[in-house]
KESEDO-848792 format. One line per field, with one value per residue (C-alpha): residue number from 1; residue in one letter; z, x, y. Coordinates in pm, whole numbers. Example, Ala and Ser with C-alpha at 12.3 -4.5 7.8 and 13.67 -1.06 7.14 Angstrom:
# KESEDO-848792
i c(1;2) $
aa c(a;s) $
up c(780;714) $
east c(1230;1367) $
north c(-450;-106) $
***
This chain:
# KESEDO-848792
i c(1;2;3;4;5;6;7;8;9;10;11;12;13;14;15;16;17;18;19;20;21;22;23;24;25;26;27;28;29;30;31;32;33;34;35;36;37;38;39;40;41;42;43;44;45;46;47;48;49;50;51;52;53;54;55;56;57;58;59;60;61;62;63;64;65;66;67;68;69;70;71;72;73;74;75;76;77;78;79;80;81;82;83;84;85;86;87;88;89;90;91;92;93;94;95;96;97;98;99;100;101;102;103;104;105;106;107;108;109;110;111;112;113;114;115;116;117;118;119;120;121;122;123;124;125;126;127;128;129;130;131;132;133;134;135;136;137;138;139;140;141;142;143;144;145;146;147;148;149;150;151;152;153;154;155;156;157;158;159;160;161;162;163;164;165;166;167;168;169;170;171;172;173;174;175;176;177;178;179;180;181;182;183;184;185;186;187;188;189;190;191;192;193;194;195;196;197;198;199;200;201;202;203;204;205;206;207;208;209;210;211;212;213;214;215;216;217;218;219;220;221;222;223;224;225;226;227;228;229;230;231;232;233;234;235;236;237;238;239;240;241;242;243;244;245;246;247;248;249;250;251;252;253;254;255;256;257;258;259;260;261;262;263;264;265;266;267;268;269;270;271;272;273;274;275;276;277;278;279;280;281;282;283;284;285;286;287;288;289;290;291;292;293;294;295;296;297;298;299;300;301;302;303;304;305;306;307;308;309;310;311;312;313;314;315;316;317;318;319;320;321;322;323;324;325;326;327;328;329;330;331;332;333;334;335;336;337;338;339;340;341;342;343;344;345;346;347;348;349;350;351;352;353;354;355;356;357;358;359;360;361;362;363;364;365;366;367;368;369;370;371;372;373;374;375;376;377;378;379;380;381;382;383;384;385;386;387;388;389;390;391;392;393;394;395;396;397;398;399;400;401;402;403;404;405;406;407;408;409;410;411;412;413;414;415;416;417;418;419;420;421;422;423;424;425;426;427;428;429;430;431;432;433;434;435;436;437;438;439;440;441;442;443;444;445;446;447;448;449;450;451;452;453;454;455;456;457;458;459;460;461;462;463;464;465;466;467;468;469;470;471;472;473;474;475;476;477;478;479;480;481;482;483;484;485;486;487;488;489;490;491;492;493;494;495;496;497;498;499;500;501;502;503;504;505;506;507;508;509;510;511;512;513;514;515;516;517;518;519;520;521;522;523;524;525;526;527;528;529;530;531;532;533;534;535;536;537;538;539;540;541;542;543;544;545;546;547;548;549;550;551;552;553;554;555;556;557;558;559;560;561;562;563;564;565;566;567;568;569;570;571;572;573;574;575;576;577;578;579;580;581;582;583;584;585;586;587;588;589;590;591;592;593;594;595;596;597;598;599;600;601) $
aa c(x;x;x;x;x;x;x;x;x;x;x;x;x;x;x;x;x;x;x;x;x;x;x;x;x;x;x;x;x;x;x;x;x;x;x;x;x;x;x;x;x;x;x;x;x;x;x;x;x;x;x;x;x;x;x;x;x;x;x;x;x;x;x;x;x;x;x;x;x;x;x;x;x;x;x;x;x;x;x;x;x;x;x;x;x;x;x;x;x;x;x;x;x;x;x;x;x;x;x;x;x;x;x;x;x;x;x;x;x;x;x;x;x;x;x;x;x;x;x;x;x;x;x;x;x;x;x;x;x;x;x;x;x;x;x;x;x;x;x;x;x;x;x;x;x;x;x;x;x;x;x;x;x;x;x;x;x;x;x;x;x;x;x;x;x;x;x;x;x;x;x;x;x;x;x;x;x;x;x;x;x;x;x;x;x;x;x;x;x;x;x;x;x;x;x;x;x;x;x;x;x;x;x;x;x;x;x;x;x;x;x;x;x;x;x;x;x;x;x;x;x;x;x;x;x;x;x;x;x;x;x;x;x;x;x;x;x;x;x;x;x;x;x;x;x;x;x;x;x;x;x;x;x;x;x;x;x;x;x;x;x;x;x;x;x;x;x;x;x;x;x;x;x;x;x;x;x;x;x;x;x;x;x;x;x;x;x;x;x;x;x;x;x;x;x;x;x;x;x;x;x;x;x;x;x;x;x;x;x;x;x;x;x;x;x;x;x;x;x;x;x;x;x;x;x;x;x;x;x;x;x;x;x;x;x;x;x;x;x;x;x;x;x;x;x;x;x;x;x;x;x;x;x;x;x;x;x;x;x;x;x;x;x;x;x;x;x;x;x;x;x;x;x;x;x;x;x;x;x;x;x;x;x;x;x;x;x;x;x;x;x;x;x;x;x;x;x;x;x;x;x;x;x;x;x;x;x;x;x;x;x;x;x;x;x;x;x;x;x;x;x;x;x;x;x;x;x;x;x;x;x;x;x;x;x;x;x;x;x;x;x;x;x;x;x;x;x;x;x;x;x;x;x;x;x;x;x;x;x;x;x;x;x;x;x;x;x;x;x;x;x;x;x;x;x;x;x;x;x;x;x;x;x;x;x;x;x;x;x;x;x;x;x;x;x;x;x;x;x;x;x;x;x;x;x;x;x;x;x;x;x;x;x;x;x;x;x;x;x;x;x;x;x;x;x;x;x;x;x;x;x;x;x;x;x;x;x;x;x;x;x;x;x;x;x;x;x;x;x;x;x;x;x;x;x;x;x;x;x;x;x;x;x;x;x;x;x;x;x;x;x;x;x;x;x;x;x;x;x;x;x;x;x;x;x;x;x;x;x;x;x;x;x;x;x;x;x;x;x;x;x) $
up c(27547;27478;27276;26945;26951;26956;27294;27227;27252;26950;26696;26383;26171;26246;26333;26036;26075;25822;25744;25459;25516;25644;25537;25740;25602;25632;25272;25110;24756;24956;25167;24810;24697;24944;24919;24538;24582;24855;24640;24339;24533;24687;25110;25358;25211;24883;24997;25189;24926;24687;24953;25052;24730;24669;24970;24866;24573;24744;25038;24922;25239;25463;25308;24946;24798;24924;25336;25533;25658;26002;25950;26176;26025;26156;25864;25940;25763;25956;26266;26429;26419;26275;26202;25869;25915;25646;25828;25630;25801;25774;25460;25490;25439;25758;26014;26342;26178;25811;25960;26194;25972;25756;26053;26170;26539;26460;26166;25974;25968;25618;25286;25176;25452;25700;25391;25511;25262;25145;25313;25158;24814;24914;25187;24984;24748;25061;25160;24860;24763;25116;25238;24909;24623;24387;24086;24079;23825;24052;24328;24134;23872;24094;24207;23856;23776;24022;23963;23609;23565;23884;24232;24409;24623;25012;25218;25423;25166;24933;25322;25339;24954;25100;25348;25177;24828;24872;24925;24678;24413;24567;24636;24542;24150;24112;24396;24229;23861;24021;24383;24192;23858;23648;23904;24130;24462;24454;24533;24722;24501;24249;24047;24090;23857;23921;23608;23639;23954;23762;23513;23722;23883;23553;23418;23741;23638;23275;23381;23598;23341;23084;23141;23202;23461;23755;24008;24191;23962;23859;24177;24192;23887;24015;24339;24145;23925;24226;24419;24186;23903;23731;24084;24286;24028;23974;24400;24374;24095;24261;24641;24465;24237;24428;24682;24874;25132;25422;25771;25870;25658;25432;25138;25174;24951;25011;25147;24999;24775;24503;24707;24991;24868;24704;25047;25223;25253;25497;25782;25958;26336;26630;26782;27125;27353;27715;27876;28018;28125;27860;27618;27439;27290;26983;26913;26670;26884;27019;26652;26737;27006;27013;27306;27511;27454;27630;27905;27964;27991;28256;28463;28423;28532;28880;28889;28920;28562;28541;28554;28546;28299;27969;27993;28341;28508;28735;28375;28181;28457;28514;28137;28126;28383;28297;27970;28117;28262;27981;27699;27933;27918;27504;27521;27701;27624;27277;26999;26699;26875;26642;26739;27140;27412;27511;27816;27672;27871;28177;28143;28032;28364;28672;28933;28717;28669;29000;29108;28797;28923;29284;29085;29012;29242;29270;29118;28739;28720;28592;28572;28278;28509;28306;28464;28592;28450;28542;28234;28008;27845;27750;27849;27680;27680;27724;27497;27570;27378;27514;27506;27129;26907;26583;26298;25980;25826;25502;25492;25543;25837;26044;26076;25805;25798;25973;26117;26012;26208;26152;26414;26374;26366;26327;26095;25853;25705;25848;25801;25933;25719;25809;25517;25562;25644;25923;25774;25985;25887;26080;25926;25943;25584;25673;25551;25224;25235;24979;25197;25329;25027;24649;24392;24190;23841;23687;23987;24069;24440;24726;24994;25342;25634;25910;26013;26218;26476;26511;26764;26704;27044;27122;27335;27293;27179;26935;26763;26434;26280;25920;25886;26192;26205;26364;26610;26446;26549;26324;26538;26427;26687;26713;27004;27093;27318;27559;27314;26954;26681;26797;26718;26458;26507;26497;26420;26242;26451;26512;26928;26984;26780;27117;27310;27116;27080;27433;27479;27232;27400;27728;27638;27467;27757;28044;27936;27716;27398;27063;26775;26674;27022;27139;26803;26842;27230;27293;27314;27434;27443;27647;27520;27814;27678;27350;27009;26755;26498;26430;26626;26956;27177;27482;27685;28063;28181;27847;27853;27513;27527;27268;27356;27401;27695;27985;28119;28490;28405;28247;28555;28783;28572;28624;29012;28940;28804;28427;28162;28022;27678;27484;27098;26862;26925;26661;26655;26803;26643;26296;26467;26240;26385;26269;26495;26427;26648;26484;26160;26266;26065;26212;26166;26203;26137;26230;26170;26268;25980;25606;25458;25408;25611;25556;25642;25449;25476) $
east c(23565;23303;23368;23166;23253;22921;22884;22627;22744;22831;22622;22634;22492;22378;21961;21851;21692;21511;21165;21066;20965;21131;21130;21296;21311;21473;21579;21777;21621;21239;21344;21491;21121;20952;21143;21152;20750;20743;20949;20704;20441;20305;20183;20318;20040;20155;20519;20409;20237;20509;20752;20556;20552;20924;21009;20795;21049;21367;21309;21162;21254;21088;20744;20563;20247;20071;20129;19993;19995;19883;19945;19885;19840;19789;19591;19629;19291;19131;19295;19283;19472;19370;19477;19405;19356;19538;19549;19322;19115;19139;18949;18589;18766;19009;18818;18960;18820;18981;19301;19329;19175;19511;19692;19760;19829;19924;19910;20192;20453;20486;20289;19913;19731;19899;19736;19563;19395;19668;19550;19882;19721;19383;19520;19767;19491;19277;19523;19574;19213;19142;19427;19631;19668;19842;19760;19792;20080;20294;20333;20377;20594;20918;20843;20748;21088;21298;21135;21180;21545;21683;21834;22110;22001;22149;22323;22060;21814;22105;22138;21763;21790;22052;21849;21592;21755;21717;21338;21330;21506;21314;20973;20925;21077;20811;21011;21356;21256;21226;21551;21782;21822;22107;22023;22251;22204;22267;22565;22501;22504;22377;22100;21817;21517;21160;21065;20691;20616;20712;20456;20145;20200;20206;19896;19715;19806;19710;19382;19358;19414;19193;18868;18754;18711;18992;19173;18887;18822;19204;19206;18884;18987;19308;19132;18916;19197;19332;19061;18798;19006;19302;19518;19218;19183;19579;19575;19253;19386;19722;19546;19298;19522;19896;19977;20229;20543;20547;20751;20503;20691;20365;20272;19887;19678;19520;19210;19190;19006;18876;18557;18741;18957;18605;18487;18701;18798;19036;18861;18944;18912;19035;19372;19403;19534;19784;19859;20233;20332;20296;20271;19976;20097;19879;19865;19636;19390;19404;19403;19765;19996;20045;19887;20154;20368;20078;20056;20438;20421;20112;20297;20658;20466;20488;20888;21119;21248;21407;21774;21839;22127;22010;22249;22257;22062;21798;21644;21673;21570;21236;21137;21196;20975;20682;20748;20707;20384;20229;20279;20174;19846;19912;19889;19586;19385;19420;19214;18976;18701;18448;18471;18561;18517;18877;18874;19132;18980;19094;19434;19524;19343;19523;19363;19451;19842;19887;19841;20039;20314;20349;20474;20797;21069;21432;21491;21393;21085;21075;20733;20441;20215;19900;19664;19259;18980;18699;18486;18783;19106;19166;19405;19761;19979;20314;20546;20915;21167;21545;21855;21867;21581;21652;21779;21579;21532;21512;21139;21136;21096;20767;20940;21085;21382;21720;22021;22423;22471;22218;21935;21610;21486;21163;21201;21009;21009;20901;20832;20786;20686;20620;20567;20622;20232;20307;20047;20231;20209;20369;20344;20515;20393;20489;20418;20449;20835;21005;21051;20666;20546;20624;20600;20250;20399;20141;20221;20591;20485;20380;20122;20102;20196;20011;19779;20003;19939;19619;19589;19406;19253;18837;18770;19060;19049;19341;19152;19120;18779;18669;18654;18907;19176;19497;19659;19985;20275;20339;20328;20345;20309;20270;20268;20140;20308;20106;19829;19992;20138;20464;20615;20613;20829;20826;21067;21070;21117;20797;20788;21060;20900;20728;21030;21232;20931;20897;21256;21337;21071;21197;21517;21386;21140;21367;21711;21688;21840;21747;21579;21933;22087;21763;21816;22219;22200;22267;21941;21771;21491;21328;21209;21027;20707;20517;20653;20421;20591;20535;20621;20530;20756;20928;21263;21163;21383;21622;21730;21915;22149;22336;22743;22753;22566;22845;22982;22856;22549;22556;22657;22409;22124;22255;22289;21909;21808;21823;21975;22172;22267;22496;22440;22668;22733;22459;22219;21886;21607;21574;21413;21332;21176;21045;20917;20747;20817;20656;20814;21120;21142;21374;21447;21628;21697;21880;22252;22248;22254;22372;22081;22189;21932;21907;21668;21576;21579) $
north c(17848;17588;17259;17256;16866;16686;16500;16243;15923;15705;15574;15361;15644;15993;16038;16188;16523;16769;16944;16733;16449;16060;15766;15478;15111;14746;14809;15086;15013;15073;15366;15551;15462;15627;15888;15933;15958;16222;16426;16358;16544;16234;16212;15921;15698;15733;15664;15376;15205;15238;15158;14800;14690;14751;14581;14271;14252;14307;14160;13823;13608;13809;13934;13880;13937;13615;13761;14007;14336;14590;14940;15198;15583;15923;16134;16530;16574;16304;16449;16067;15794;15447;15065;14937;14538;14377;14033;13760;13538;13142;13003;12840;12503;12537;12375;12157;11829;11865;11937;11648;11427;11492;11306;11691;11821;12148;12363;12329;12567;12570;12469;12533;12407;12710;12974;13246;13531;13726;14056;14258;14398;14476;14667;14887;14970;15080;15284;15438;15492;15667;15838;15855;16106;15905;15625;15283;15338;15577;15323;14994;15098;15077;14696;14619;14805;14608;14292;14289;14463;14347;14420;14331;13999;14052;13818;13683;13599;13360;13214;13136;13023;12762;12656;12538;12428;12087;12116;12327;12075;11732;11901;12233;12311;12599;12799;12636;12773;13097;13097;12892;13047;12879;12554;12718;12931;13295;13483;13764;14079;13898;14076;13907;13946;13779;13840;13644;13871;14200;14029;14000;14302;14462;14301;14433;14735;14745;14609;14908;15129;14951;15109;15480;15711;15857;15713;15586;15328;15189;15140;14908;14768;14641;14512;14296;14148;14045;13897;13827;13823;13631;13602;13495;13224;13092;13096;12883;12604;12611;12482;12238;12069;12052;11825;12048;11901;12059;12063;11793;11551;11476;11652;11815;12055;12381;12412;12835;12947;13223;13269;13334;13584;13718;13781;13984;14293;14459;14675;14990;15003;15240;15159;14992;15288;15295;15654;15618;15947;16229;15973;15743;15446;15318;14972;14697;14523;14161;14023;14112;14090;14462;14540;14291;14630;14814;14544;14573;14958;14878;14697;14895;15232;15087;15120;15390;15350;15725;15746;15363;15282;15088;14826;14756;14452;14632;14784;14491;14215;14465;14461;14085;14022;14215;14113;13752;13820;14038;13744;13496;13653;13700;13359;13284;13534;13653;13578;13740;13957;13867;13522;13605;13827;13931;14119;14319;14657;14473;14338;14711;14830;14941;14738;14411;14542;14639;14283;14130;14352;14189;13859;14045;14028;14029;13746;13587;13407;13033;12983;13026;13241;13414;13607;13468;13688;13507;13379;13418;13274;12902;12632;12686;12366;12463;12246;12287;12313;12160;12315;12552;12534;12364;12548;12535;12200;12039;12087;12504;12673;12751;13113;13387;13399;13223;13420;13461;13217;12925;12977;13008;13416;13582;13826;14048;14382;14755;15084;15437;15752;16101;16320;16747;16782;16536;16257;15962;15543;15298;14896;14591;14366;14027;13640;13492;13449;13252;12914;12992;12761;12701;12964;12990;12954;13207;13453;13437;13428;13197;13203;13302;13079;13302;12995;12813;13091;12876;12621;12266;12253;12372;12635;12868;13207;13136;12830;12743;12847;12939;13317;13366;13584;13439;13628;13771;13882;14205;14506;14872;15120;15453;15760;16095;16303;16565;16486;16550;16267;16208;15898;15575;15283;14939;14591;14285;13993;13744;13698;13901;14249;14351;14327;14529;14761;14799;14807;15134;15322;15279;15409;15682;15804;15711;15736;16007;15889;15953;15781;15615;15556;15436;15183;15103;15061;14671;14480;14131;13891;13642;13302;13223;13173;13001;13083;13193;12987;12610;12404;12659;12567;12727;12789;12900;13101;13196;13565;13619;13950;14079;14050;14420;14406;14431;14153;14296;14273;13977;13770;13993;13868;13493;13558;13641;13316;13401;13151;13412;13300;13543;13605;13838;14205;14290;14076;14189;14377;14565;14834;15176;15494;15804;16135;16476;16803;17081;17128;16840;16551;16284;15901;15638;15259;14949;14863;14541;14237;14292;14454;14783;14910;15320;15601;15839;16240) $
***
């Protein structure tokens, strides 16, 4: 007779699998939110809203009100897909000239001068107002909740609170009054409370609810407290009047302001789009470095990829490589579209890839190689970076977050939703991170540090201009399969996000595995090319792998040419991932890390 015994291999945690809806988070506390409003009678939107604004409470060294925000959603009424642009531009004030004329570079990794416009609130309330069905009430009342009664704080953020508690103490005592309550750092466990955060948020809300009329206008009520109103104003007094340390070793103030948060408004566009097989991958535009994941699929449709085994060298040496290639041309090419022309329609085009792909061989490339499209791109200066990259110092950290283990790790938050009508939304809210800059006293939160993505150089798509949108990092994706919604997923992680992307795709589409083997399999990055992150440096040649990779394949990748360097057994990507098959619901999310990271049902 038959076994019954399930055969699949092992994973950390079963893919979750039902017909009412998922909800898959970096945070246990968010995912129970978005759950808690699907079961209200709320949609994905709804959820996600709800779920964002949790996660800015719970999560506080990895994303906060002040940051930033793509999200990617697939509306059944709509019957399209579409990316909501929550990434603010650079203020009016950030020009070349004022920035070197502060002794400056580069834009610091931290402080006021690397400010952006916070771009998370405005576009939660757009969501809400236009694909929503819920109040303002509904989906801020758990983060008001949390923020004001408390949560228990995780491992990794007391670890970032460490980090930076000297800054905080010699430079910073706005973010101490808040991170070192009792003058001490955290314990982890401890419950936390942010009590002047659960404050704001709640006086945005009863300014919502202060006048007449439906949900409509609480909605535009608490968009105008926020950026024409009493935020927009503490934001403005804080960057005029402070004189902010930062990782350049000088203190500077901010150069936003109310009028620019007055101005702007987050936009809707059409996703960038790659056909790989049955599937279409949906990515943000060149704002972004999404479509490096769409590049990499370009150039991996030219190998044999069916069959090969995850782990082994001849699948992971491939994706490196065209990995290589495809953020080489992030680099040069890249920029705001408003500002540049970004032949973006030709480094997804076949005749360009096909070329690109000839560059891979055998053996691992050492070499910065971007592509030539005649009349485009700029100059990048390659900076490199010897032996490991320095942990985070006394004066913050140009990115999020920093590892068990002390080294420097681009990390954020995500989420995927899919709700029983099969309304999909994908997002990664990022920026604004406890050790990004001090705490506004009024607001119990900090600013953005999303300008040090801009470069100080002319001529380059990724300059620094007023009104310019840096290119981020924060990737959501999403896929059709044989022309219907399919699949949302996406991971924290700066550089690395499109890797691991990439990466949990290929396994699922080649290898067959599902959401959560596709998540537990052992993973890897390259930091071959420029970091995003201050101070945009580079390792030719460095392959990190996860121990679990197999110790074959580890030394057939070095007889490649690879610097192998070998990290813990969990320690690559915070992936989470959600998929619709007719009336299937299923998810899943990342076990690596201490977060408690859990999907919901």
């Amino acid at each position: 007779m038959a076994s019954i015994v399930n055969p699949d291999p092992f994973t950390t945690r079963p893919e979750i699998e039902g017909t009412f809806g998922v909800v898959a988070s970096t945070h246990w506390i968010a995912t129970a939110v978005g759950m808690a409003i699907l079961e209200k009678g709320g949609n994905a939107f709804d959820a996600g809203v709800a779920t964002a604004f949790t996660l800015q409470v719970v999560e506080p060294h990895l994303n906060g009100p002040g940051g930033d925000v793509p999200v990617i959603v697939h509306d059944v009424k709509r019957g399209r897909t579409e990316v909501i642009c929550g990434q603010g531009p650079a203020p009016a004030r950030a020009t070349i000239a004022h920035y070197k004329s502060e002794g400056l570079d580069m834009v610091p990794g931290t402080g006021l001068l690397a400010a952006c416009v916070p771009g998370t609130f405005e576009s939660w309330m757009m969501l809400l107002r236009d694909y929503g069905t819920m109040r303002v009430r509904d989906v801020l009342e758990p983060a008001i909740s949390y923020a004001r009664d408390g949560y228990p704080l995780v491992e990794r953020a007391c670890a970032t609170i460490q980090t930076v508690e000297q800054l905080f103490r010699k430079h910073w005592p706005t973010s101490a009054a808040v991170y070192l309550p009792n003058g001490e750092v955290p314990k982890p466990g401890t419950i936390f409370t942010n009590k002047t955060l659960a404050g704001t948020y709640a006086r945005i809300l009863s300014e919502a609810e202060s006048g007449g009329g439906g949900r409509d206008a609480e909605i535009e009520r608490a968009r105008k407290a926020w950026s024409q109103g009493f935020v927009a104003e503490a934001i403005d007094k804080f960057c005029r009047t402070q004189e902010v340390m930062d990782v350049s070793g000088s203190p500077h103030r901010g150069v936003l302001s109310a009028d620019d948060m007055a101005r702007w408004q987050p936009t809707v566009e059409a996703p960038l789009t790659y056909d790989y097989g049955r599937y279409t991958v949906c990515k943000a535009g060149v704002w972004s470095q999404g479509p490096v994941t769409l590049q990499q699929l370009a150039l991996l449709k030219g190998f044999a990829l069916d069959g090969l085994d995850p782990t082994g060298p001849e699948f992971i040496h491939l994706q490196i490589e065209c990995a290589k290639l495809a953020f080489a041309d992030r680099e040069k090419f890249y920029g705001d579209p408003k500002f540049s022309d970004i032949p973006i329609a030709t480094l997804l085009s076949d005749a360009y890839n096909d070329e690109r792909r000839k560059l891979v061989t055998d053996r691992a490339s050492l070499d910065f190689r971007p592509g030539t499209v005649e009349g485009f791109g700029g100059v990048v200066k390659l900076r490199r970076a010897e032996g490991q990259r320095e942990a985070v110092g006394a004066l913050g950290a140009g990115e999020p977050t920093v590892g068990r283990f002390g080294e420097v790790r681009g990390d954020t938050v995500h989420f995927d939703i899919i709700d029983k009508a099969g309304n999909m939304v994908s997002s990664t809210p990022s920026g604004g991170w406890l050790q990004s800059s001090p705490v506004i006293p009024e607001l119990g939160f900090c600013l953005g540090s999303r300008a040090q993505m801009f470069w100080l150089e002319e001529n380059h798509p990724g300059s620094l201009a007023p009104g310019k949108r840096p290119r981020t990092t924060l990737s959501p994706t999403m896929a059709l399969r044989d022309g219907e919604p399919y699949l949302a997923w996406g991971s924290p992680g700066g550089d690395q996000q499109d890797q691991w992307i990439t990466q949990f795709f290929l396994r699922h589409v080649h290898c067959n595995l599902n959401l959560q083997e596709s998540i537990d399999a052992p993973a890897w990055h390259s930091e071959h090319f420029p970091i995003s992150f201050w101070p945009r440096t580079a390792r030719p040649g460095v392959l990190v792998v996860e121990n679990r990779v197999p110790k074959a394949t580890i030394e057939n990748l070095r007889e490649r040419g690879h610097i192998v360097e070998v990290g813990p057994d969990w320690s690559e990507g915070r992936l989470t991932a959600a998929s619709r098959v007719g009336v299937r619901r299923r998810a899943a999310a990342n076990p690596r890390g201490m977060q408690g990271y859990a999907a919901g049902r």
